[in-house]
N, C-alpha and C positions, 0 to 999 in steps of 0.2 A: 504494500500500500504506500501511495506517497505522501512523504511528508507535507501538511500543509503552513502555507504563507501567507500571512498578509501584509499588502500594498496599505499603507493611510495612505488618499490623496484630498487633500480641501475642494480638489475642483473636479467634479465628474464626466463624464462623457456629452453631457451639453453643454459645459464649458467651454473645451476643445480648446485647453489652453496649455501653455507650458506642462504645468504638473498633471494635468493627463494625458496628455501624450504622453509623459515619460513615463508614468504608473502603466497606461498600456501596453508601451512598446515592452518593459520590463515582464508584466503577464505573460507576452507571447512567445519573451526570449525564455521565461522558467517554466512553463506549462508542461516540455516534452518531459521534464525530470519531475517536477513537484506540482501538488494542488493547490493552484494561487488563485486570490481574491480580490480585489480593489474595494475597499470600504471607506466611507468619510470618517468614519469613526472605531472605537474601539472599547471596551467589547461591542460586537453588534450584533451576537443570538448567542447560541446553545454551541456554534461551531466556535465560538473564541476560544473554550476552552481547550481545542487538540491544534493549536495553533504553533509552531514549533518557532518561527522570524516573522518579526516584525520591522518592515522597509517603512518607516515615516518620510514623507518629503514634506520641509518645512519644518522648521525647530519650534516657531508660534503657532501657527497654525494648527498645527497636529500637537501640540502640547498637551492635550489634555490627554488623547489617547497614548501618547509616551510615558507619559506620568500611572496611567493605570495599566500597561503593560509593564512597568518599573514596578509597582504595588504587591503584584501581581507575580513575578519572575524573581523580586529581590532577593539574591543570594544570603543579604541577614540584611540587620534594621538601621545598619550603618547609613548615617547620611553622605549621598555625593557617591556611593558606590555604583561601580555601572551595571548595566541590566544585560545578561546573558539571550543572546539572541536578537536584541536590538540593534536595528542601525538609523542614524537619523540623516536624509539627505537635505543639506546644505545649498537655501536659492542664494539669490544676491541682495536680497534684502534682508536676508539670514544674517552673511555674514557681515558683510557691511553698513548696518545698521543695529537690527533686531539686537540680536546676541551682547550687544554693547550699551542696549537703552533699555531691555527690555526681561524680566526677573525670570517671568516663564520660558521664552527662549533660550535664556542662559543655562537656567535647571535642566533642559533638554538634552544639552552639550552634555551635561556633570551624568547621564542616565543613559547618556550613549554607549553600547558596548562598541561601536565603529561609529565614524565620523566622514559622512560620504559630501568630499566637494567633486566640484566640475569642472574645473581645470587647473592647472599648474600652481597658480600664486593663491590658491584655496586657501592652504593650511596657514598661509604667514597672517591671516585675520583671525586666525583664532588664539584662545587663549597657551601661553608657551606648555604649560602643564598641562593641557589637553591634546596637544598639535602629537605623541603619539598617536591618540590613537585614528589619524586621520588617512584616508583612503585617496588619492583620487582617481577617478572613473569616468573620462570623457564618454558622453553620450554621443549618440549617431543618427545616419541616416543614410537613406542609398546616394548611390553613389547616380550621378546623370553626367552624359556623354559633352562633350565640347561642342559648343556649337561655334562657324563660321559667323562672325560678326562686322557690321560696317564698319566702313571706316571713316563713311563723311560726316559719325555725330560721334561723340561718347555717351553713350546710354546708359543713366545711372539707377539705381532704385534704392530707396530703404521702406524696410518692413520693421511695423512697432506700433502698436496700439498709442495713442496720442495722450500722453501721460507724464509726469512729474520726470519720471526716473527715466523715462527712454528719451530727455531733453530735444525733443523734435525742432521746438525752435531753432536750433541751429543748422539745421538742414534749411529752413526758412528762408534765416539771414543769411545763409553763402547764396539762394537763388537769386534773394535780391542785390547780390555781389556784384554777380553776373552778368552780363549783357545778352541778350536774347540771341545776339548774332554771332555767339564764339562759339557754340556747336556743342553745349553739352545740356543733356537732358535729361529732367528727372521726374522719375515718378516716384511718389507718396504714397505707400499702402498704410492703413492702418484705423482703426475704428475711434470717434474722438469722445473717446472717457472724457477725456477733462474738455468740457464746452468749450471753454475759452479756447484752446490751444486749436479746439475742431474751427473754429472762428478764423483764428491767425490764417490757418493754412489755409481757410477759402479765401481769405483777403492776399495771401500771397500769390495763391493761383489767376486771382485776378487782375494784380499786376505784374506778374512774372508769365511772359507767355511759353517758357518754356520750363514751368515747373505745371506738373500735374498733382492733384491729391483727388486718390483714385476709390478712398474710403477702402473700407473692409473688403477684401475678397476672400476665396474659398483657399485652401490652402494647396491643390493641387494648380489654380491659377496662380496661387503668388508663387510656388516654385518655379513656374513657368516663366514670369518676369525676372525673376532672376537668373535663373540661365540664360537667358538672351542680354542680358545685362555685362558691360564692359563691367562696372562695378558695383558692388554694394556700401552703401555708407551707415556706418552705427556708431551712434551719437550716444548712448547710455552715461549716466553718469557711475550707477553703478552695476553689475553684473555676477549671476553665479557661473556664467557658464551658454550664453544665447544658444539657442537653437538656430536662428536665424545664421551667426555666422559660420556655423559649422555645416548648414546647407547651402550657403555660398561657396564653401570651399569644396565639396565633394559636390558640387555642379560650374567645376571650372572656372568660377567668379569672385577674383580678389575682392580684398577687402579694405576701405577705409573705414579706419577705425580709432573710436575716442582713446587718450591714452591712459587708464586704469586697467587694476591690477585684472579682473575679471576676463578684459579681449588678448590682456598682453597673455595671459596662463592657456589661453586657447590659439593664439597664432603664434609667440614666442616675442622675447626678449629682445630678438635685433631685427623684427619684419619691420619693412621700411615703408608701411602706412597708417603712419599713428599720426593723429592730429591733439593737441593740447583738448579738454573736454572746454566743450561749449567755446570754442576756439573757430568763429567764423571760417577769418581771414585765412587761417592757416588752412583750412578743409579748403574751402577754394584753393590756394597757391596747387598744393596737391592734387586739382583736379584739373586746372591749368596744366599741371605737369603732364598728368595725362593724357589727356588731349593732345598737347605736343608733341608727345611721344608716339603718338598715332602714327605721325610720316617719319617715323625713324625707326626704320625698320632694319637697318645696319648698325644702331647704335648699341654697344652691351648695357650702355647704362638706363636705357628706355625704363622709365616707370613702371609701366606695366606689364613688359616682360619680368621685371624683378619679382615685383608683387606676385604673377603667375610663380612665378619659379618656387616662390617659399607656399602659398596657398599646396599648392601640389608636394612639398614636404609636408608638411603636416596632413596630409588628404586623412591614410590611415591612421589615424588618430581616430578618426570618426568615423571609421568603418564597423558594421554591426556585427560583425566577428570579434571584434576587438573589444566590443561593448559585452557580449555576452560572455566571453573567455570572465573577462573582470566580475560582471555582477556572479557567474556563478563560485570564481573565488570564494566570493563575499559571503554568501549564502552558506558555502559549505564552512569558512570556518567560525559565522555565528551560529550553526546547526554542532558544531565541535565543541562549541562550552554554552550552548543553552541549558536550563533547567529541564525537567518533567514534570517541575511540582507547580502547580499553580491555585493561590486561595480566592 
């Protein structure tokens, strides 16, 4: 019989957000071994109790059910000792905010028997005397073919829900940088959460005729825009780990990208498309550059050849082989010192 698993995710299948997609894809990579479940919460029937791991994504969010699967599994009454069979994944509001402002987040961390971030510079936000026991585990996505693109525009896109943290404005202010007539073009996905900002960008679209805001699409259309796309731009201030940019790069489309720890730990340390955050001017020069680079097709130093060249080292990184080698790791050794006792 196989052992069972539960997924906490805060956001479920009609969400169709970050954290379910990752809770689903995760289901489909452990289902051929083990009997997993995706629940908002914890306990959630009569099945909690032969439950062997427990995957939380989110240190707040899902803190209530950590805290009752800690209760629940605690090896003795000691306080701050970790919970055998837990693991808690780590967003970017986890780490770079939550876990530092906020009491339940933090007790999340201190209950964690694993500490799952999503890319490289993960562990240096957490606390020193916790960063043993931290994981990381890039997520993935398939991989799509290169496609032949023009050469008489540069074709941009960013993907991100219109929000505080995904700092959209600044995609704004480089359109209106721009001059309509130097050949670079951007499109806008993204749903406007915050009013205002859904505001900014129809006002921008209005006078920038060559910036689009294309509102929410389906998400087999926005990969499609990005494939066809010379580049992607992400503007985030902060980050656990974007899904976005890792389906840029395993569909052939570099990436400019703000410069925090969250993009640097998923493209690396010396990619040479980082723009300062919320840093206009500099995202323009960088896309100037590119564009330039378009009729230099002799030159080694072309932008955009670079940018390619490091996107395609890191591809495998986010390949779903590589994702499930890791979560099943993880799985097998919280199933190596979880408990059987459960009150």
């Amino acid at each position: 019989m196989k052992q069972k698993i539960v997924i906490i995710s805060p956001a479920l299948k009609a969400a169709n957000n970050g954290n379910w997609q990752t809770a689903n894809r995760w289901q489909k990579m452990l289902s051929p071994y083990y009997q997993v479940r995706i629940s908002q919460n914890w306990p959630d029937g009569p099945e909690a109790q032969h439950d062997k791991v427990m995957l939380a994504l989110h240190a707040r969010r899902s803190a209530s059910s950590i805290a009752a699967w800690a209760k629940a599994h605690a090896p003795s009454q000691a306080a701050n000792i970790s919970s055998p069979g837990l693991a808690v994944v780590l967003t970017g509001t986890d780490l770079y905010r939550d876990i530092h402002e906020d009491a339940q987040a933090a007790h999340s961390l201190e209950l964690a028997q694993c500490l799952v971030v999503l890319q490289e510079c993960g562990p240096e936000a957490l606390p020193e005397a916790l960063r043993e026991r931290a994981m990381v585990m890039f997520q993935s996505t398939s991989e799509r073919r290169a496609l032949v693109k023009t050469q008489r525009h540069l074709r941009v896109v960013m993907v991100g829900h219109l929000r505080d943290e995904k700092t959209p404005e600044t995609l704004m202010n480089a359109a209106r940088l721009i001059a309509p007539n130097e050949g670079i073009l951007i499109d806008h996905i993204g749903a406007p959460l915050d009013a205002n900002l859904g505001q900014l960008a129809e006002a921008t679209a209005a006078d920038c005729p060559h910036y689009r805001w294309l509102g929410s699409l389906s998400h087999a259309q926005t990969r499609r825009r990005i494939q066809q796309a010379h580049l992607l731009v992400h503007t985030s201030r902060m980050e656990g780990g974007a899904h976005v940019v890792m389906e840029a790069v395993r569909s052939n489309t570099p990436v400019l990208a703000s410069n925090i720890d969250g993009n640097r730990g998923m493209l690396g340390a010396d990619y040479a498309g980082y723009f300062d955050w919320n840093n206009a001017e500099q995202l323009v020069s960088l896309l100037r550059q590119a564009r330039a680079s378009q009729s230099n097709n002799n030159d080694d130093s072309d932008l955009l050849k670079t940018l390619q060249a490091q996107s395609h080292q890191r591809a495998a990184l986010f390949a779903p082989e590589t994702e499930q080698a890791s979560l099943l790791k993880l799985v097998a050794n919280l199933l190596n010192t979880s408990s059987n006792t459960i009150t």
